[in-house]
N, C-alpha and C positions, 0 to 999 in steps of 0.2 A: 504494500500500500504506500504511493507516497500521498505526502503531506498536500504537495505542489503549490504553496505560495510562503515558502520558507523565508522571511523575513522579520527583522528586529519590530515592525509595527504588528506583528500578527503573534507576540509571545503578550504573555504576563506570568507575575512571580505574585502568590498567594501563600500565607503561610510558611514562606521557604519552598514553597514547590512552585517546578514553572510550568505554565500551560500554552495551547496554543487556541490562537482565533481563528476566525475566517477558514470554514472549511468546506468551501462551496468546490472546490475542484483536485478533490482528492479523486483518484482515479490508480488503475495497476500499470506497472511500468521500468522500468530502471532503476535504480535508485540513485543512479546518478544526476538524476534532474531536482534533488531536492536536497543537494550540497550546495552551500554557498559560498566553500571558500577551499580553493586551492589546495591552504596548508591544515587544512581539516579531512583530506584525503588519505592518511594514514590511519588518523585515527580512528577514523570511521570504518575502515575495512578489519582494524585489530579491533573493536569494540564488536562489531556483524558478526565475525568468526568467534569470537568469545563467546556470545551467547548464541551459538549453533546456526547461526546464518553461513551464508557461503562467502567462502576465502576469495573475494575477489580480486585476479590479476591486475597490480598498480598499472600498468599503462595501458588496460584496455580501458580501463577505470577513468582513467585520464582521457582516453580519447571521446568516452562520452560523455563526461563533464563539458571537453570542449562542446561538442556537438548540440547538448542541452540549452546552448545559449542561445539558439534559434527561439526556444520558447520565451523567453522575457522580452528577446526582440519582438515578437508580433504581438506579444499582448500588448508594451509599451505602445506600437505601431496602432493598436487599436483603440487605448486607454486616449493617444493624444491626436489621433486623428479625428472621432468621433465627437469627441465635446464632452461636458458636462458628467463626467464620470469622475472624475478628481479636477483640484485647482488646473489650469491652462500649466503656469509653471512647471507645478509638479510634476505633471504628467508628462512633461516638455524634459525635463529633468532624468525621469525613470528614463525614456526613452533615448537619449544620449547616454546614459551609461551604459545601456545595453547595445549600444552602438562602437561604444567606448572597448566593454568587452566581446564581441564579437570580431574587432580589431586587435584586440594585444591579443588573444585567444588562436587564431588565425583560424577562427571557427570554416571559414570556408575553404580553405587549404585540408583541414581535417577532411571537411564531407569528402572533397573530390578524392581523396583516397580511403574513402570508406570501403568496407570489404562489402 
């Protein structure tokens, strides 16, 4: 199951425990599309393996991390083209970063040798 809108505005911490919001687009998949950081790509595979999940190989891991970036692209692409779903900025915002990482990613150099 992921999560699929894994960000700092969709947690909160009650009691010492944290949870999460917004969970209109969980759906089955990878689980590479609901890492948000790079250097959280180890730990997450020794944490998975630890509790009986599967060992998964670091650079395939990585290649669909990169690939994942497609999806923030088009929803940003959707969030700021459409109007009135968040602030103009904001959304003006999201959508440059995922533009942002789409390019240091070399997310499209990834696809084109995808297997």
């Amino acid at each position: 199951m992921l999560r699929g809108d894994s960000q700092p505005g969709n947690t909160y911490i009650r009691d010492g425990n944290a949870g999460l919001l917004d969970w209109q687009v969980v759906r089955r998949g990878h689980s590479s599309r609901d890492l948000a950081l790079r250097d959280l790509l180890d730990t997450y595979r020794s944490a998975q393996a630890g509790q009986g999940g599967p060992d998964l190989d670091r650079d395939e891991l990585w290649t669909r991390y990169r690939h994942a970036v497609v999806h923030p692209w088009f929803s940003g692409l959707g969030t700021a083209s459409l109007g009135g779903m968040q602030d103009d900025g904001i959304a003006m915002e999201g959508l440059l970063r995922a533009v942002t990482a789409l390019e240091e990613l070399d997310t499209v150099g990834a696809l084109r040798h995808a297997r």
